[in-house]
N, CA and C atoms as a LAMMPS dump frame, in Angstrom:
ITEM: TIMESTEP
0
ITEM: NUMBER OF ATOMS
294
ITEM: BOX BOUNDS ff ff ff
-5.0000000000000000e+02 5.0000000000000000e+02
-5.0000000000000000e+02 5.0000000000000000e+02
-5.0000000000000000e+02 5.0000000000000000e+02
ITEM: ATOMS id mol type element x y z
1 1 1 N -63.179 252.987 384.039
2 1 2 C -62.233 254.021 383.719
3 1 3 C -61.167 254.049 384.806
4 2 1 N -59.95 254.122 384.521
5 2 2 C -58.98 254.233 385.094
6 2 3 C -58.27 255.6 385.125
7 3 1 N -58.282 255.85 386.767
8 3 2 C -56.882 257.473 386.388
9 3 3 C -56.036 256.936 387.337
10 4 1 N -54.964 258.277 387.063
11 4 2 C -53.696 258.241 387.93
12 4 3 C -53.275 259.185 388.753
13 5 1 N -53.067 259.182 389.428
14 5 2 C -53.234 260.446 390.348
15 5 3 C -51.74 261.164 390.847
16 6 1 N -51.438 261.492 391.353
17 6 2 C -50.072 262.112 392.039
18 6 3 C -49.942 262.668 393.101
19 7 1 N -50.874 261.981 394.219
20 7 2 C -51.299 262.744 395.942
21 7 3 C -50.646 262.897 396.528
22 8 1 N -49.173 262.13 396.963
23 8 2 C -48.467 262.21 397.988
24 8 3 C -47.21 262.036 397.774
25 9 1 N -46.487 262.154 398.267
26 9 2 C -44.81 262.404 398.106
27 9 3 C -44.159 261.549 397.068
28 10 1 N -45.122 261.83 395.764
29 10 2 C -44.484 261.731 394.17
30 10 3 C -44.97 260.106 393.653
31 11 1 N -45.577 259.602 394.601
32 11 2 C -45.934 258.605 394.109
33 11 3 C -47.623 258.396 393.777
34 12 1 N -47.47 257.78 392.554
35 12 2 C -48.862 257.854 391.366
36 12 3 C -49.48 256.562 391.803
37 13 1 N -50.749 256.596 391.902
38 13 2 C -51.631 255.889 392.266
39 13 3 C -52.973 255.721 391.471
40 14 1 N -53.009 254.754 390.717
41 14 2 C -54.084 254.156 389.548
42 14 3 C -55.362 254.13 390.666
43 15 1 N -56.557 254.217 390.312
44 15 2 C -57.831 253.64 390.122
45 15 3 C -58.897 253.419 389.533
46 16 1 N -59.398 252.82 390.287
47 16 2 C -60.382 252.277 389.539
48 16 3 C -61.858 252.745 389.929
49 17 1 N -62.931 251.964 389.058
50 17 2 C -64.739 252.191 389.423
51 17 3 C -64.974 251.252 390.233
52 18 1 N -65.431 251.582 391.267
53 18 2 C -66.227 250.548 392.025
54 18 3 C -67.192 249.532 391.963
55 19 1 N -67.811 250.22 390.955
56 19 2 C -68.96 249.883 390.298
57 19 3 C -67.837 248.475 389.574
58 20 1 N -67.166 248.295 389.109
59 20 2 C -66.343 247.211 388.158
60 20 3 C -65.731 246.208 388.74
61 21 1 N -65.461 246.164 390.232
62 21 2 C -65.674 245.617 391.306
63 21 3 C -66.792 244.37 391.069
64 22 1 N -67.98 244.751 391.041
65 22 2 C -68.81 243.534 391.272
66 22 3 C -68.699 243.103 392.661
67 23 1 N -68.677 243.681 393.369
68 23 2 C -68.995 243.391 394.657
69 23 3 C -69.859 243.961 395.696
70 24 1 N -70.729 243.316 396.654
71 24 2 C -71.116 243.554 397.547
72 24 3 C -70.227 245.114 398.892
73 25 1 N -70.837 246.018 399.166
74 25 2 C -69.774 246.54 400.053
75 25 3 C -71.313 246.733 401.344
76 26 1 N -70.629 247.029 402.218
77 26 2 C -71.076 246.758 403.51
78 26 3 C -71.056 248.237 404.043
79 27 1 N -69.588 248.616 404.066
80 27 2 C -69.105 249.058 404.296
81 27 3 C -67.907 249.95 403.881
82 28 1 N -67.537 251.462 404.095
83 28 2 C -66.605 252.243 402.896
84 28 3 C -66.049 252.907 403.706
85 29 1 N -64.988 253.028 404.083
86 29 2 C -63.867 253.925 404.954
87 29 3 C -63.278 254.51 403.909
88 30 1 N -63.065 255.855 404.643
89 30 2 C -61.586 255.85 403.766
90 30 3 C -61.039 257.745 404.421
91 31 1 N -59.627 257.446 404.617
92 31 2 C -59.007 258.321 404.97
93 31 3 C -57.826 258.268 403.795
94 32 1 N -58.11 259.192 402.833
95 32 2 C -57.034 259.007 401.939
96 32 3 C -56.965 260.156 401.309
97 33 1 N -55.756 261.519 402.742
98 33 2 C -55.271 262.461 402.408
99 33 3 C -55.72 263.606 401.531
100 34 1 N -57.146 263.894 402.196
101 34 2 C -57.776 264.977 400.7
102 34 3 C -58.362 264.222 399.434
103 35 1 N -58.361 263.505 399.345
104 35 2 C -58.949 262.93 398.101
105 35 3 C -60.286 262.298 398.369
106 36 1 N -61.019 262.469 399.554
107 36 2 C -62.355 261.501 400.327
108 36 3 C -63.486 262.418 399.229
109 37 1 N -63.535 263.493 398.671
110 37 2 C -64.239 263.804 397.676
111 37 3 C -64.721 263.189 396.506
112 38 1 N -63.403 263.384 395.925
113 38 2 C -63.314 262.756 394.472
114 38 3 C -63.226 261.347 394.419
115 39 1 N -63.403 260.422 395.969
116 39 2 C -63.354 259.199 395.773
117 39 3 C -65.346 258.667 396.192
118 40 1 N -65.707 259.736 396.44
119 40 2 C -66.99 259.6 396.738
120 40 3 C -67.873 259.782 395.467
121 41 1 N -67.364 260.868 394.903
122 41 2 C -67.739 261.199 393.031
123 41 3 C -67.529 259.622 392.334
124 42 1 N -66.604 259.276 392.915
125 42 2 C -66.471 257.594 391.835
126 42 3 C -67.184 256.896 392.475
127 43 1 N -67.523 256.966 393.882
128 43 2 C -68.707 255.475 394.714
129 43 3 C -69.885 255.99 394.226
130 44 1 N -70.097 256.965 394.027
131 44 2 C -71.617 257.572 393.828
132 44 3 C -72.788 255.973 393.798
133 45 1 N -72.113 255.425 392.433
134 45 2 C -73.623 254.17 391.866
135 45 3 C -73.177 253.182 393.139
136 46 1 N -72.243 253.27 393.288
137 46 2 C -71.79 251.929 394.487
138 46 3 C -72.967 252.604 395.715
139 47 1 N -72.801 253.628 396.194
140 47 2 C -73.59 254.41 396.939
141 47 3 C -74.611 254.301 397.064
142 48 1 N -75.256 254.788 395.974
143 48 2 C -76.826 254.593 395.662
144 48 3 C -77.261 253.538 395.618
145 49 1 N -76.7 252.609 395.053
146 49 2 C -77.468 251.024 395.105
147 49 3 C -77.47 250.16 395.87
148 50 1 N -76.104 250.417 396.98
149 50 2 C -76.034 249.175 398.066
150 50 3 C -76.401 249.962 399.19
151 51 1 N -76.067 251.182 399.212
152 51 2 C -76.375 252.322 400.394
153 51 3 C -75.428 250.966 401.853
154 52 1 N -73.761 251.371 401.863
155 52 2 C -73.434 250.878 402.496
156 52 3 C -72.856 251.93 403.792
157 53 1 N -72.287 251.478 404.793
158 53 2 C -72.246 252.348 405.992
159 53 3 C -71.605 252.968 405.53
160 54 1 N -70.619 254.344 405.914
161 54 2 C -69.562 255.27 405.394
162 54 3 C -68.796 256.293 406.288
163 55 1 N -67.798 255.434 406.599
164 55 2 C -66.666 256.247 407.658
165 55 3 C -65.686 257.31 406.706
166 56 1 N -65.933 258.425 406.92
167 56 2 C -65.46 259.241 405.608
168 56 3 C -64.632 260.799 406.747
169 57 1 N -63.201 260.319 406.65
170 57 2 C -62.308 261.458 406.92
171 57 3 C -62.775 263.251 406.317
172 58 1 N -63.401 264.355 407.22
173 58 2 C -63.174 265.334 406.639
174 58 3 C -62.868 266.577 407.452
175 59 1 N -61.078 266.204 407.636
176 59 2 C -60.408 267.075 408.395
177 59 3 C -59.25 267.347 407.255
178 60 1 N -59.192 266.722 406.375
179 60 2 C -58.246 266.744 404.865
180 60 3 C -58.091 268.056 404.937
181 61 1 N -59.045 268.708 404.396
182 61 2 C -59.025 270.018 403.85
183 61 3 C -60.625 270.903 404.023
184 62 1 N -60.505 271.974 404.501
185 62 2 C -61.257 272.847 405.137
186 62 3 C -62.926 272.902 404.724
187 63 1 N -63.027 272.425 403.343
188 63 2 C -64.176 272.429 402.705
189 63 3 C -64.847 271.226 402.658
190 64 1 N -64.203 270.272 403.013
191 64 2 C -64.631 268.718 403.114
192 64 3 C -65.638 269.092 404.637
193 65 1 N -65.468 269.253 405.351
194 65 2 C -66.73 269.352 406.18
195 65 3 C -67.441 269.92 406.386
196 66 1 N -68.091 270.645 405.444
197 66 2 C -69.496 271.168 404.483
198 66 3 C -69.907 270.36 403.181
199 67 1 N -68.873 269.93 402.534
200 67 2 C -69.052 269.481 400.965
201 67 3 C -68.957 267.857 401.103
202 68 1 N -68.59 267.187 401.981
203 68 2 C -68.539 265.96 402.1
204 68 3 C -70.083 265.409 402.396
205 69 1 N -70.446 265.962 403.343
206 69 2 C -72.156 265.56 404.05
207 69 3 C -72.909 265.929 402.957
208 70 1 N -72.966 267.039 402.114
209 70 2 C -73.89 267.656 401.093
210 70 3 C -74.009 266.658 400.028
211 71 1 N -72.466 266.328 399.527
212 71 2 C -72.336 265.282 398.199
213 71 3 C -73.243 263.884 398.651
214 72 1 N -72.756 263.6 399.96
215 72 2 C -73.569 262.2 400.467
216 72 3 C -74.999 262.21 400.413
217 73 1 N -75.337 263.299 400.869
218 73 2 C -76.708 263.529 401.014
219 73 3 C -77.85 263.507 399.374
220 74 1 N -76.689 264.32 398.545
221 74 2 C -77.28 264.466 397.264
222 74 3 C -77.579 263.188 396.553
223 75 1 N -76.717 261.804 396.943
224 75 2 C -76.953 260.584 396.492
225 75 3 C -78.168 260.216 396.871
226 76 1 N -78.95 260.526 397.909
227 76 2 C -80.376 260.465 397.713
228 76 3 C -80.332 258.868 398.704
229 77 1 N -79.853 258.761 399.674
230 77 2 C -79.771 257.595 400.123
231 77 3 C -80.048 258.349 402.003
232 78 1 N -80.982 257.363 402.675
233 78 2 C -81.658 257.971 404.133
234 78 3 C -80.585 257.654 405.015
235 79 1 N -79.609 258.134 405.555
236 79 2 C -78.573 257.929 406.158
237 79 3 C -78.935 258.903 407.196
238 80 1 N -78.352 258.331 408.671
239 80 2 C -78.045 259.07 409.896
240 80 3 C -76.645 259.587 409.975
241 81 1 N -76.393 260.861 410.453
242 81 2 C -75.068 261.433 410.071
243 81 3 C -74.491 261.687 411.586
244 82 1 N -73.563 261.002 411.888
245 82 2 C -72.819 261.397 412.992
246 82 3 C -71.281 261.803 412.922
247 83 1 N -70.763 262.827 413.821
248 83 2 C -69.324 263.061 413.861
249 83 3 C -68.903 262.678 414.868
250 84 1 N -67.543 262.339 414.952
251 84 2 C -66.692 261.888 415.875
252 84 3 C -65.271 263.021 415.644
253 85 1 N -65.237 263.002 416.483
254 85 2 C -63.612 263.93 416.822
255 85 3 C -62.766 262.979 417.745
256 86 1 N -61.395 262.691 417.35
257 86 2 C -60.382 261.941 417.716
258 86 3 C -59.48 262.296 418.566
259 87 1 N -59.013 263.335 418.093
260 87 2 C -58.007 264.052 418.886
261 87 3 C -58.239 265.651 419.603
262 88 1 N -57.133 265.889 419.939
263 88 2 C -57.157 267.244 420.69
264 88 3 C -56.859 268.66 419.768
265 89 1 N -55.893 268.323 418.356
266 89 2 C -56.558 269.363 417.48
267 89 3 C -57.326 269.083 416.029
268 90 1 N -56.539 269.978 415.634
269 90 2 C -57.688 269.647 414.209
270 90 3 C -58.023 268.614 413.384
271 91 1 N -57.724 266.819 413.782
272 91 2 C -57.711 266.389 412.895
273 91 3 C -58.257 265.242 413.315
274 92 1 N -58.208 264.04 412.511
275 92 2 C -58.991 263.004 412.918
276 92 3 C -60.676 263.135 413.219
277 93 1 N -60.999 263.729 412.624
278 93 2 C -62.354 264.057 412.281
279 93 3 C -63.443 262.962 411.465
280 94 1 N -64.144 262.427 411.528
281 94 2 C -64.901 261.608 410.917
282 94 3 C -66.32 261.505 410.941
283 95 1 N -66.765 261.572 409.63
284 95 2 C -68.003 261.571 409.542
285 95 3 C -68.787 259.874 408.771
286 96 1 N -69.646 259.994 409.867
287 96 2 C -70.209 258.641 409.476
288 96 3 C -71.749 258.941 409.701
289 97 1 N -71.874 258.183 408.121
290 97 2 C -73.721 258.088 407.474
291 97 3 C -73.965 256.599 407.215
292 98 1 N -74.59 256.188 408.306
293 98 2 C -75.218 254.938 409.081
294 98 3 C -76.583 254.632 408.311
């Protein structure tokens, strides 16, 4: 399934399932402006089945660092959860489940 989105200064951005990919992942970053939610809702099966590392931005928006760790956790996969803080204020925040 494909959507389209409209995140950032007017420009629309298609994606895709991960799962349709066919690929191996290792590994899943992603800092992409508030949207590290709803892009985790689409890794979910990628998630669960390869259980790959996950560097996951949640300084986006205020609820991402309560609701980001919970969603991960709910995938049912034994991950160690560490934070890192980057800078000197609010941002650059990252959570990683090892």
């Amino acid at each position: 399934m494909t959507r389209h989105f409209q995140p950032y200064m007017g420009r629309s951005v298609s994606t895709g399932c991960f799962s349709i990919l066919q690929k191996e992942f290792y590994t899943i970053k992603m800092d992409i402006e508030g949207g590290e939610y709803n892009a985790l809702l689409g890794a979910a099966q990628t998630i669960r089945m390869q259980q790959p590392a996950l560097a996951i931005s949640v300084y986006h928006e205020f609820n991402d660092f309560f609701q980001i760790p919970g969603l991960i956790r709910d995938y049912g996969v034994e991950y160690k959860y560490f934070l890192r803080h980057y800078a000197w204020n609010s941002s650059e925040t990252i959570l990683y489940a090892i």
